[in-house]
C-alpha positions in Angstrom: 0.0 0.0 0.0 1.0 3.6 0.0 0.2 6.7 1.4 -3.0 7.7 -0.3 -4.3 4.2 0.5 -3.9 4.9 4.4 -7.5 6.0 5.9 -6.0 8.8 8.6 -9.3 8.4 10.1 -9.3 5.2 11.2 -5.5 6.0 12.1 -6.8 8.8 14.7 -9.8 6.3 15.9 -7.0 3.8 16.6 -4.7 6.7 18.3 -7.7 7.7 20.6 -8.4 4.3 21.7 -4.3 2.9 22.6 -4.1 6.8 24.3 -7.2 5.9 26.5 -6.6 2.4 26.9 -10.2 1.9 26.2 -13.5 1.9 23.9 -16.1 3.5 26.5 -13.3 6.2 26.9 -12.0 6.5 23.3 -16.2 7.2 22.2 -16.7 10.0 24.5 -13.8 11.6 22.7 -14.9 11.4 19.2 -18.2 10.6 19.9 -18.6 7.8 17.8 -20.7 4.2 18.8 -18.2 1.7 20.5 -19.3 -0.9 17.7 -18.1 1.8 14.9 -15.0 2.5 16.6 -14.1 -1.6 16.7 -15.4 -1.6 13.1 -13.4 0.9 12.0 -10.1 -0.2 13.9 -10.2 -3.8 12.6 -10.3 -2.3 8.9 -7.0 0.0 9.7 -5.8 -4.0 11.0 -7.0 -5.0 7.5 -5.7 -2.7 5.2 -2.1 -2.8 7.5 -2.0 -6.6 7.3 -1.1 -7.1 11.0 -3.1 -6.9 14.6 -2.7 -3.9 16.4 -4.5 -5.0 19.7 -4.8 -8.1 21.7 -8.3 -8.4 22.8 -8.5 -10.3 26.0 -11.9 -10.1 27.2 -13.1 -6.6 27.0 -9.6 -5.5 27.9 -7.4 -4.5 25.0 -4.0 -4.5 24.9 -1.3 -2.9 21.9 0.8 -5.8 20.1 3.9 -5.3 19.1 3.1 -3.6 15.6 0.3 -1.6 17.5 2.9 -0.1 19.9 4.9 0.8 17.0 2.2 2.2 15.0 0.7 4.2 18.1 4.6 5.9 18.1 4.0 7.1 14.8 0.8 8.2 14.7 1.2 10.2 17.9 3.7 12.1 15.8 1.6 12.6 13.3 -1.7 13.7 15.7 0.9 15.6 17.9 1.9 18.0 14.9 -1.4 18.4 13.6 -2.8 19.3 17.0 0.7 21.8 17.6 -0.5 23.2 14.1 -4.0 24.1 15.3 -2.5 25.8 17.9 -0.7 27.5 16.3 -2.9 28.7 14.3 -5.6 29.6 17.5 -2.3 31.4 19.0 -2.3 34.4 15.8 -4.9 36.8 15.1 -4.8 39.3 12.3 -1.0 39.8 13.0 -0.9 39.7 17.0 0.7 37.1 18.7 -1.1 35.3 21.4 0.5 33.8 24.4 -1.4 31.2 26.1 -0.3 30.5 30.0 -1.2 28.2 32.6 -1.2 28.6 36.0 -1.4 26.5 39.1 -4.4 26.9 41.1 -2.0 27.7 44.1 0.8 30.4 42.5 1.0 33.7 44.0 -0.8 36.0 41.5 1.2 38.8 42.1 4.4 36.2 41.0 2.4 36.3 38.0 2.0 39.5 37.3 5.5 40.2 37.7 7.3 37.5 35.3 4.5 38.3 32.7 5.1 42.2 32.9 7.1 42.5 29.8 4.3 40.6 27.6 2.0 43.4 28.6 4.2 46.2 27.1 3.9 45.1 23.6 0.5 46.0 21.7 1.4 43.0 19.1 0.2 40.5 22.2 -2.6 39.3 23.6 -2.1 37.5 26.9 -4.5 34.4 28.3 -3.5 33.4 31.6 -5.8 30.2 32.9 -5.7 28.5 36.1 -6.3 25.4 37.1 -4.9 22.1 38.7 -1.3 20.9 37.6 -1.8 17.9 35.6 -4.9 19.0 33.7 -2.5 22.0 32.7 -0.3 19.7 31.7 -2.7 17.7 29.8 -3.7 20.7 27.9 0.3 22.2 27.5 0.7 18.5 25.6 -2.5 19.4 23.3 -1.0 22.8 22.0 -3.4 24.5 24.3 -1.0 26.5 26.5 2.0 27.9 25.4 3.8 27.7 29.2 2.3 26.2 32.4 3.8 28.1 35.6 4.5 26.0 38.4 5.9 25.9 41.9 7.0 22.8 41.4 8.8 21.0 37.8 7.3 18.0 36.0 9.2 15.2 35.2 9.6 14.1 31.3 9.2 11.2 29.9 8.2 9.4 26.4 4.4 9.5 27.3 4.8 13.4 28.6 7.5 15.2 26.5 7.8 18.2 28.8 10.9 20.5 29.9 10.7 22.3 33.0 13.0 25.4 33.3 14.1 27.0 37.0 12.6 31.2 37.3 13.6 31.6 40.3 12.9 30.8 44.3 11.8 32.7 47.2 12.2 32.3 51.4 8.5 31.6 52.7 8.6 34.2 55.1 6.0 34.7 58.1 3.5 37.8 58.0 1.1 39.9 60.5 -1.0 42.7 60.7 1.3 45.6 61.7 -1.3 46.9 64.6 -0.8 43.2 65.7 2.6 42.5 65.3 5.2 45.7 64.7 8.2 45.5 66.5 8.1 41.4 66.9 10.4 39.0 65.5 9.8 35.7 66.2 12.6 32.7 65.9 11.2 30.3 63.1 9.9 27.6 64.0 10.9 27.7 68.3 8.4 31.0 69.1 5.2 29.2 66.9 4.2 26.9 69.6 0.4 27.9 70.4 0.4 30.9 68.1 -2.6 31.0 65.5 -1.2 30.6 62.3 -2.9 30.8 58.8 -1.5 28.0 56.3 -1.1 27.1 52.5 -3.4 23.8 52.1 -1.7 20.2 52.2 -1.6 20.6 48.7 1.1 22.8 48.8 4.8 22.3 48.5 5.3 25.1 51.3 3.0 23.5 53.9 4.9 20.1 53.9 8.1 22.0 54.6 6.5 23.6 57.4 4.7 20.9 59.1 8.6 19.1 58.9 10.1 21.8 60.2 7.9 22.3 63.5 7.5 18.7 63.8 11.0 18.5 64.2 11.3 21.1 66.9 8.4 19.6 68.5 6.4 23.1 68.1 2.7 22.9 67.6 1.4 26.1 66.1 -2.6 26.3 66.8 -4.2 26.1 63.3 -6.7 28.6 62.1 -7.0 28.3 58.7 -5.4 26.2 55.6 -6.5 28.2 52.1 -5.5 26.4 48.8 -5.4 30.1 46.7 -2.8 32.4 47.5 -5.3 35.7 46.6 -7.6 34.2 49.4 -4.8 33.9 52.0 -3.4 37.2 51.4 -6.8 38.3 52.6 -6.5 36.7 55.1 -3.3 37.7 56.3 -5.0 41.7 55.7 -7.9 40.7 57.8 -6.6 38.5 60.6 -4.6 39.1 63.9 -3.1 35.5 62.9 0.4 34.9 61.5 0.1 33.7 58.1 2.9 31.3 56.1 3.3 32.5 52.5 5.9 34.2 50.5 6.3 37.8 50.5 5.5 38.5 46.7 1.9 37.3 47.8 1.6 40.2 49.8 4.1 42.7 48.6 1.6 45.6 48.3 0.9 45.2 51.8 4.1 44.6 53.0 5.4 48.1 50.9 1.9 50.2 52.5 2.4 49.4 56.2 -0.5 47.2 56.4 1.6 43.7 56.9 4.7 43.4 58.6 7.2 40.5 58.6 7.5 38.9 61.8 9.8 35.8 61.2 11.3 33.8 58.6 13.4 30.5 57.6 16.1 29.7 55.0 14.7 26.3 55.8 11.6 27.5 54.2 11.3 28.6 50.5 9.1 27.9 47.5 10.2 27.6 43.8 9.0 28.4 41.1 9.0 26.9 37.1 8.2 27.4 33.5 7.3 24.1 32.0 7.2 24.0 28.3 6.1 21.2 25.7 9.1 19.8 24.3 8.2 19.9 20.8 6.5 22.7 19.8 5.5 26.0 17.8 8.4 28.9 19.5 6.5 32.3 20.7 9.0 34.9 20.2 8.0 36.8 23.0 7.0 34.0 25.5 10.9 32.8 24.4 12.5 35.9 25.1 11.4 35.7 28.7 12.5 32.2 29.1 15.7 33.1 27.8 16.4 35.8 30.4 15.0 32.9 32.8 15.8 33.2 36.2 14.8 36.8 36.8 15.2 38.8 40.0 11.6 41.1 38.7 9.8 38.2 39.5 10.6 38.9 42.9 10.9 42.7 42.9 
């Protein structure tokens, strides 16, 4: 056979399926009947000469050959899906940059690194947030241009991702000032029975922290846990408590007189990452800032 003989739409229905590892999934995808789907799939097994799945049950698994042809055609899906981003990214000449953010980055971190995208008229910025891996999920469909992250993503064959250091910061400890100007408090041997606000488990910074008083044998009393870092800022405004978070959270609060910082740990400190598809369409702009990647006006 040759190229023209090659249906590309069985192809994709047999992509979908090995991708999900299963019919029921594969049909809610491109919402076509399970029986189609098999249909279709065993006349892709036809026209190749060879079987592409094992079917054990209901269960199916890739054979050799299907492994290799699943390689290939997620190259072949992977570009045409990088394409259509492309293509969604530009607008009657402007560039569109496309960012993802973890639902538990500091905005204001945010705001800072993507400061120079705002500058130039020839851009138009969509920042989304959301949980990492469905960021992820969506960086890997040409969706997002950049996901930023306060922690990296491994790569592998499956996930072709690259995950480049911005920058870190020391997680510093923050009160009102009516509250707590003039105090200092030794990190983490003064906490013991002191209200404290907290990141959520979720977050990287609250592991640290829990380690770091368990090991001193302090037990701070609890108040609040807040997975977004707007909402904890608030919180930090509108409490007497301490509050854990790092300082470019509350910077215009810290800079006004409002919050003061009371304490803080080298032993404390949150990173933060650009993570980038591997393969894809370059963003002159969005490049530029990863080239000047790390950056101390993230944490101006």
């Amino acid at each position: 056979m040759d190229l023209s003989q090659l249906n590309f739409r069985h192809l994709y229905y047999f992509w979908r399926v090995a991708k999900e590892g299963s019919l029921t999934r594969a049909t809610e995808q491109v919402h076509v009947s399970p029986s189609a789907l098999s249909t279709q799939i065993k006349q892709l097994e036809d026209r190749l000469g060879k079987p592409l799945f094992d079917r054990r049950g209901r269960r199916l698994e890739l054979t050799a050959t299907g492994q290799r042809v699943f390689a290939y055609a997620g190259n072949i899906f992977g570009l045409g899906e990088q394409m259509l981003g492309w293509l969604e990214g530009r607008s009657e000449g402007m560039i569109r940059v496309r960012v993802g953010s973890v639902a538990t980055m500091s905005r204001n971190f945010q705001a800072n690194w993507l400061r120079p995208l705002l500058a130039d008229p020839a851009i138009i910025l969509s920042v989304d947030s959301g949980w990492l891996e469905v960021l992820i999920e969506r960086l890997l469909r040409h969706q997002l241009d950049v996901v930023l992250a306060n922690e990296p993503v491994a790569s592998d064959p499956s996930r072709p991702v690259s995950s480049r250091f911005l920058g870190s910061q020391v997680i510093s400890l923050v009160g009102r000032a009516d509250h707590w100007a003039g105090s200092t408090l030794r990190v983490p041997q003064d906490l013991d029975g002191v209200d404290v606000a907290l990141p959520s488990t979720r977050h990287g910074v609250r592991t640290q922290f829990d380690a770091l008083c368990f090991a001193a044998g302090v037990q701070p009393n609890l108040r609040a846990e807040i997975d977004d870092m707007t909402m904890l800022r608030l919180i930090a405004r509108d409490s007497g408590w301490i509050t854990v978070l790092p300082e470019v959270v509350v910077q215009d609060e810290l800079r006004s007189g409002v919050l003061v910082n009371v304490g803080d740990s080298d032993q404390l400190s949150e990173h933060f990452y650009a993570i980038t598809a591997q393969h894809r369409q370059a963003v002159a702009p969005l490049d530029q800032l990863l080239l000047n990647a790390p950056s101390a006006k993230g944490f101006a």
